[in-house]
Residue frames as qw, qx, qy, qz and C-alpha x, y, z in Angstrom:
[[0.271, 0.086, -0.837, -0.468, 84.07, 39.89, -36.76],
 [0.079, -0.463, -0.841, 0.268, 81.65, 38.27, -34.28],
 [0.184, 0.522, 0.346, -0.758, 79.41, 41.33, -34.73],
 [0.370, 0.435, -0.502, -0.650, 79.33, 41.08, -38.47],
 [0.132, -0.077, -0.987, -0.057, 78.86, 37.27, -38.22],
 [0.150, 0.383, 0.730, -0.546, 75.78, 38.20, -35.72],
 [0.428, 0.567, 0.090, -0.698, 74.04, 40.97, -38.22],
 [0.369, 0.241, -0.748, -0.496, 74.24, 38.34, -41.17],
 [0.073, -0.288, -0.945, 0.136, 72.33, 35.57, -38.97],
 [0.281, 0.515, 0.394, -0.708, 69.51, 38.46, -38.14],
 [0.307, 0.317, -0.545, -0.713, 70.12, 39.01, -41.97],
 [0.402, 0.145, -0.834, -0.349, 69.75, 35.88, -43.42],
 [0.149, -0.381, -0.867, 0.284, 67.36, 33.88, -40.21],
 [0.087, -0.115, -0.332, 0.932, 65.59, 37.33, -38.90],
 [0.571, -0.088, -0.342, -0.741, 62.41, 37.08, -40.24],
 [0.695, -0.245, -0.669, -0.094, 61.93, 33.65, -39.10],
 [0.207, 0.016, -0.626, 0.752, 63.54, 34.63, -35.43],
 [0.380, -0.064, 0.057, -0.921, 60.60, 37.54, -35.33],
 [0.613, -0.070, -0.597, -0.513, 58.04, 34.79, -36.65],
 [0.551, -0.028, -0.796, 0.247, 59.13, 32.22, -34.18],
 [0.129, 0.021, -0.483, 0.866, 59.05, 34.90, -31.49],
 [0.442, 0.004, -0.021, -0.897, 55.54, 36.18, -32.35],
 [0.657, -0.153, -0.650, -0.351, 54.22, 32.89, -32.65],
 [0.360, -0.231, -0.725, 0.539, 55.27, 31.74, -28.81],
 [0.192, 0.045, 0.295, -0.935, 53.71, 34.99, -27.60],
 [0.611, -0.048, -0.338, -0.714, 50.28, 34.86, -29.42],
 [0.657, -0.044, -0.752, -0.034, 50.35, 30.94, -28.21],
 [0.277, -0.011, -0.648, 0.709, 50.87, 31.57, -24.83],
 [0.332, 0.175, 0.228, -0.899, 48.25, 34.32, -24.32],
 [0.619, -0.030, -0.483, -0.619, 45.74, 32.23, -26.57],
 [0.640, 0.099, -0.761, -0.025, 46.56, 28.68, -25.33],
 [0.528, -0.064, -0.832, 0.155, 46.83, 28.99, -21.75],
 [0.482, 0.177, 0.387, -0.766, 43.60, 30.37, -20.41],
 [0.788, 0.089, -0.427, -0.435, 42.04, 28.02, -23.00],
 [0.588, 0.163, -0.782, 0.128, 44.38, 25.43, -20.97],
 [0.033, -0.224, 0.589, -0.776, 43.27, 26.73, -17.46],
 [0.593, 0.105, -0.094, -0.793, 39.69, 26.57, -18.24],
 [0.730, -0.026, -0.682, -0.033, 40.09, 23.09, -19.91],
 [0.255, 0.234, -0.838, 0.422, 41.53, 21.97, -16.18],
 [0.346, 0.006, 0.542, -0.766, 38.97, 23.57, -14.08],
 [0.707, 0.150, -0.302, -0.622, 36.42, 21.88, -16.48],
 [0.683, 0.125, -0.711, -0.108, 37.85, 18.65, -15.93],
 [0.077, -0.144, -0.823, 0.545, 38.05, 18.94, -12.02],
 [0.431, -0.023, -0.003, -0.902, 34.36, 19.80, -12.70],
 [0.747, 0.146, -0.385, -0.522, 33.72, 16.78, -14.05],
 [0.363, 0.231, -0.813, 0.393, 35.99, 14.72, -11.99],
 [0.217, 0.023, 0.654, -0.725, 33.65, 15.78, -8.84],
 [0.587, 0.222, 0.095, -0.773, 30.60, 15.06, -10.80],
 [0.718, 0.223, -0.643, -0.143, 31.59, 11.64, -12.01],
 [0.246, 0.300, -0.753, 0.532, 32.38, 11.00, -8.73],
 [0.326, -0.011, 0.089, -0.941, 29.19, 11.99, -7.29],
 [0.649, 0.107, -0.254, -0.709, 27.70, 9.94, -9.51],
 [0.673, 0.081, -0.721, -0.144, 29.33, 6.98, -9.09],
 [0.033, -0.222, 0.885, -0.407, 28.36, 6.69, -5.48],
 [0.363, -0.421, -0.806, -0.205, 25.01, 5.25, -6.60],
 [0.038, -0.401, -0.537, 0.741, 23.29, 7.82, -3.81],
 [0.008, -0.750, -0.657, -0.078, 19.89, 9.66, -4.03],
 [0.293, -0.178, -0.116, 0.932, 19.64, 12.83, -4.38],
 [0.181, 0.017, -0.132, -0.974, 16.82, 15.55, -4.46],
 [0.753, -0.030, -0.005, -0.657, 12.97, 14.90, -5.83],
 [0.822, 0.045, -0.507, -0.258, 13.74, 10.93, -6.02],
 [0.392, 0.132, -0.771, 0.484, 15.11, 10.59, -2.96],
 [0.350, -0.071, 0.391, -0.849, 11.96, 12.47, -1.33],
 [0.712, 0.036, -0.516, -0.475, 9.91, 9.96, -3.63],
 [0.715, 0.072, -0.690, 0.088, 11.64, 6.77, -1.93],
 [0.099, -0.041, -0.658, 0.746, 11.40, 8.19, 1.72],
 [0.531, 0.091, 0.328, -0.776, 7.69, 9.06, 1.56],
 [0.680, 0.077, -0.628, -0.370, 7.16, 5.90, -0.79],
 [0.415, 0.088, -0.841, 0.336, 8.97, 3.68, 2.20],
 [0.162, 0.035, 0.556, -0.814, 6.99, 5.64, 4.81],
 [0.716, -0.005, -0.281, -0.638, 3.59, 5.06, 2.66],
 [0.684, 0.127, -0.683, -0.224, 4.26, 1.45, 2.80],
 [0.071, -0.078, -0.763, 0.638, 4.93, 1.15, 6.81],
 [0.389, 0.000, 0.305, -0.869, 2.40, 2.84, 7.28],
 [0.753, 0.119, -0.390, -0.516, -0.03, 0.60, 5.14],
 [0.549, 0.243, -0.789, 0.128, 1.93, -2.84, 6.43],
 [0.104, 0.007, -0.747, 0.656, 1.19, -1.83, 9.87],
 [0.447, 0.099, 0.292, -0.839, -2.20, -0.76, 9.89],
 [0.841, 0.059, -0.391, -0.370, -3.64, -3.53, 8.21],
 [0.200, 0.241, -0.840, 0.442, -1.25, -5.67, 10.90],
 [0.080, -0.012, 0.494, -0.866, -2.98, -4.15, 13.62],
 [0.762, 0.152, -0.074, -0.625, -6.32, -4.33, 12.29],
 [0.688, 0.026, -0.720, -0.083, -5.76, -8.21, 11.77],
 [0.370, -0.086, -0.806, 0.454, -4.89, -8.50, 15.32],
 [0.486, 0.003, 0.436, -0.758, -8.31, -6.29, 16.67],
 [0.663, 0.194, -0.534, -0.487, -10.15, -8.66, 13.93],
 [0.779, 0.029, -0.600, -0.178, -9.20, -12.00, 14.91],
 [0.446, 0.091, -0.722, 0.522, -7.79, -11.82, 18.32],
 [0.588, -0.739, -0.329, -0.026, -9.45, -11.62, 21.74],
 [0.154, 0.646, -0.470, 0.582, -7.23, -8.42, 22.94],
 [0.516, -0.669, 0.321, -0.428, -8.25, -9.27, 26.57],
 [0.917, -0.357, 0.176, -0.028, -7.06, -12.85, 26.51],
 [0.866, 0.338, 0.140, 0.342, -4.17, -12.37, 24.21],
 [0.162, -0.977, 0.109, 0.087, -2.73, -8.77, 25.75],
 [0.701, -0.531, 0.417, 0.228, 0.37, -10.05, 26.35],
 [0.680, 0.137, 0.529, 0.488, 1.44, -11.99, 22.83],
 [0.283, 0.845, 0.452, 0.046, -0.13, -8.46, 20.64],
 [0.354, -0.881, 0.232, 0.213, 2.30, -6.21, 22.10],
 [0.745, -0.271, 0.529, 0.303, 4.93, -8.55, 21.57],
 [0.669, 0.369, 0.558, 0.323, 4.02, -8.91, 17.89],
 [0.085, 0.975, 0.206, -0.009, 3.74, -5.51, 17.65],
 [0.519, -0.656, 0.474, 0.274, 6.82, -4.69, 19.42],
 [0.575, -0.151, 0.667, 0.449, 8.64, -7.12, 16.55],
 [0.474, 0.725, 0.491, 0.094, 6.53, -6.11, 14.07],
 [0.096, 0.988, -0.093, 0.083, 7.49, -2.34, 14.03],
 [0.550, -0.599, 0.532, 0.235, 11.47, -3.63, 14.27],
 [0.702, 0.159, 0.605, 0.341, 11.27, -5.98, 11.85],
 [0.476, 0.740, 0.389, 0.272, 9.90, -3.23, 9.44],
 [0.276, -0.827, 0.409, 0.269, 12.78, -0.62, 11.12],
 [0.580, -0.314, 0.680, 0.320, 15.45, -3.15, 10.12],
 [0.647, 0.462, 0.602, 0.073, 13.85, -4.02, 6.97],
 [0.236, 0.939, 0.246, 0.038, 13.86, -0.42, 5.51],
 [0.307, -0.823, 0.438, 0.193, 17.42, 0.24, 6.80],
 [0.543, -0.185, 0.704, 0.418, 18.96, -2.55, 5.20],
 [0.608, 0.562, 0.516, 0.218, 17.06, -1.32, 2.11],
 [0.260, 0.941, 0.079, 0.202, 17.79, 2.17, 1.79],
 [0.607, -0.634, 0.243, 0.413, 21.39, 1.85, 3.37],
 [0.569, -0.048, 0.603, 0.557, 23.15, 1.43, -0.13],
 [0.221, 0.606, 0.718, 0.261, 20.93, 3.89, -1.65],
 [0.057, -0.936, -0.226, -0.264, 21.16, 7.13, 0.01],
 [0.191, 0.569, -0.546, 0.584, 23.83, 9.30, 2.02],
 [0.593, -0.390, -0.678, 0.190, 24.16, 7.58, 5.45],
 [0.086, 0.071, 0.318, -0.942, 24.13, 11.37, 7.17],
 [0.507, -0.065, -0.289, -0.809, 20.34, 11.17, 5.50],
 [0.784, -0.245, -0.552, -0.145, 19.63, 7.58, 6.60],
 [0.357, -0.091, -0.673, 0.641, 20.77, 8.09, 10.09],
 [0.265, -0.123, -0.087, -0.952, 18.37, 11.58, 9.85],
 [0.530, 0.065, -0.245, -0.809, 15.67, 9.84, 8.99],
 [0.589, -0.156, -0.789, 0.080, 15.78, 6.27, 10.64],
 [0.166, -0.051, -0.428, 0.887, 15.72, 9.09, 14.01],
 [0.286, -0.060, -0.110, -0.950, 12.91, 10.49, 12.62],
 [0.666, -0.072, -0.383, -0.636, 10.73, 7.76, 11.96],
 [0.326, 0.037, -0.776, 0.539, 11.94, 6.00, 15.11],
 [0.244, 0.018, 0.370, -0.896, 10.27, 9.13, 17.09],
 [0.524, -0.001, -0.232, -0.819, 6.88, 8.89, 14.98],
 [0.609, 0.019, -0.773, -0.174, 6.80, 5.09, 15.25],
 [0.278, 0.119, -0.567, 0.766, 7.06, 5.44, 18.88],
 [0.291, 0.125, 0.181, -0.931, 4.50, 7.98, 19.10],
 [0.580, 0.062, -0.621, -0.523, 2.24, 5.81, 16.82],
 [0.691, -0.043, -0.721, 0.010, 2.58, 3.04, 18.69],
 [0.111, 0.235, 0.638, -0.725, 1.85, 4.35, 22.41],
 [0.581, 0.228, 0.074, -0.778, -1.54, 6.06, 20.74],
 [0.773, -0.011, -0.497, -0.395, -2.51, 2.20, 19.21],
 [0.292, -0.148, -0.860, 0.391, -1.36, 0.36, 22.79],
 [0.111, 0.225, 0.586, -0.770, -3.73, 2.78, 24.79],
 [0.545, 0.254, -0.309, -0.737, -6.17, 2.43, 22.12],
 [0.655, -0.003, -0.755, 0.032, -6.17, -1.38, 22.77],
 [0.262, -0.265, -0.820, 0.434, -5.82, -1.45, 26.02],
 [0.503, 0.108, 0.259, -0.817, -9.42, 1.17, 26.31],
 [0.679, 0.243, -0.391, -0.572, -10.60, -1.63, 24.07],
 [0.321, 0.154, -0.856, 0.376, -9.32, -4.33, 25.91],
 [0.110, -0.223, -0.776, 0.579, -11.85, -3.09, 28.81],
 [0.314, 0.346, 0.251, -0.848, -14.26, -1.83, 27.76],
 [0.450, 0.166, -0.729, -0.489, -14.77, -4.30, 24.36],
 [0.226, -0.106, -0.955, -0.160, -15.79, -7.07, 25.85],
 [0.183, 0.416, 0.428, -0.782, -19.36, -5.31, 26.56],
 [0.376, 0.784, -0.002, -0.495, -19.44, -3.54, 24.01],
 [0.703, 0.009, 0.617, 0.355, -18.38, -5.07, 20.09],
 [0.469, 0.801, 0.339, 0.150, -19.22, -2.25, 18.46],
 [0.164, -0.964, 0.129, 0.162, -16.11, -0.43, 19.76],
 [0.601, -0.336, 0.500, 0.525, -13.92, -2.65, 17.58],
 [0.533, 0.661, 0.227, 0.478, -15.08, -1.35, 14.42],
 [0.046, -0.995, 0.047, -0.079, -14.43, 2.42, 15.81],
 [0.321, -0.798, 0.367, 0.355, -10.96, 1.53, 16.98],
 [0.734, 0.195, 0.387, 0.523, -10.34, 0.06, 13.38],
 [0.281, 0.847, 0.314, 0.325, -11.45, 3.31, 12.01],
 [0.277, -0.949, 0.101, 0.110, -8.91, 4.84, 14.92],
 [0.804, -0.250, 0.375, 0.388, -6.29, 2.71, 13.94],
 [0.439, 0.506, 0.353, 0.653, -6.20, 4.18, 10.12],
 [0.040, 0.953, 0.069, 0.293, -6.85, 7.62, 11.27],
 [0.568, -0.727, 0.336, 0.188, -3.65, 7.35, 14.08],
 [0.780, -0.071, 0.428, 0.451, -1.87, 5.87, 11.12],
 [0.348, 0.825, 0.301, 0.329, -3.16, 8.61, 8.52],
 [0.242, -0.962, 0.098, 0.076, -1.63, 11.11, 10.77],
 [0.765, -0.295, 0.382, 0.426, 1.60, 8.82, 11.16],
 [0.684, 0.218, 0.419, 0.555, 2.33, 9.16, 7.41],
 [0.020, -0.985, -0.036, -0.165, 1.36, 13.36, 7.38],
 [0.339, -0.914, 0.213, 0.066, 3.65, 13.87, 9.61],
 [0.664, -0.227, 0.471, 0.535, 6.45, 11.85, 8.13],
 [0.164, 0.797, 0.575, -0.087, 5.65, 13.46, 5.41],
 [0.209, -0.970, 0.092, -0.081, 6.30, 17.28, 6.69],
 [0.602, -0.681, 0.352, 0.222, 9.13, 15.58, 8.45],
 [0.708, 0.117, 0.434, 0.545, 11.03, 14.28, 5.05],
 [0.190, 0.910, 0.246, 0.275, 9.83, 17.61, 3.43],
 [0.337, -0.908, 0.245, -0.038, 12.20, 19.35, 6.25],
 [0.617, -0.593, 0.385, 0.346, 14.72, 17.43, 5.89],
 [0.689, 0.163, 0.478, 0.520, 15.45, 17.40, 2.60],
 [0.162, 0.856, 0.156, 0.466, 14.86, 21.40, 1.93]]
């Protein structure tokens, strides 16, 4: 009897069974690669919301804001400097010039760090505070021994403070080339 009971349910359901059956398949194969896809899409976006929301620089506007920052040292100091061949007596004032200097080019270290910390990837701002460490460095020996030939040799001679204004911008002109080059490298 249970076999006769069984070929009346196939009877009387069996179409729908088939239906039911053919529908799961077809779903399956349709739905999930549409459902795989969907995922990988969303851990796409997941990393790319993410990304975004750490408020970091990235690419041409981050090269902008590293040669912008470097423009602006560069400008801040050299007009500095130039104030202090301008109004100061290097030979009587050797001592305090340096100094300012010295605090000058710190302050405007510090200054720039505490701006572009929150702004950029701190592997990049560590890169590039290194970099412009060196250059500053370098800068700033080639305007002390520039002073101190002026120092001895100025008070003679007063025409040798326009020339070392005119060295000062050209030792600074390099300064900002070469940062420059040097942000160019590091960000390619």
């Amino acid at each position: 009897m249970q076999l006769k009971e069984l070929m009346l349910y196939i009877e009387n359901h069996g179409i729908s069974i088939v239906f039911m059956c053919l529908t799961i398949i077809i779903l399956y194969r349709s739905v999930v690669p549409f459902m795989k896809e969907a995922l990988e899409t969303q851990k796409e976006m997941k990393k790319f919301m993410q990304s975004m929301n750490m408020n970091t620089m990235r690419g041409k506007g981050l090269e902008m804001v590293l040669n912008f920052t470097s423009q602006g040292l560069r400008w801040s100091l050299q007009k500095r400097i130039i104030q202090y061949i301008i109004d100061n007596n290097i030979s009587l004032n050797w001592i305090i010039i340096l100094r300012e200097i010295d605090l000058k080019i710190e302050e405007k270290k510090h200054e720039i760090y505490t701006d572009l910390r929150d702004i950029i990837d701190k592997a990049v701002l560590k890169v590039f505070m290194t970099i412009l460490d060196e250059e500053l460095t370098e800068t700033k020996n080639l305007i002390i021994s520039l002073l101190e030939d002026l120092k001895e040799h100025g008070k003679h001679d007063k025409s040798l403070y326009v020339t070392a204004e005119r060295s000062v911008e050209t030792h600074f002109e390099h300064f900002e080339n070469r940062m420059y080059n040097k942000i160019k490298d590091l960000l390619n």
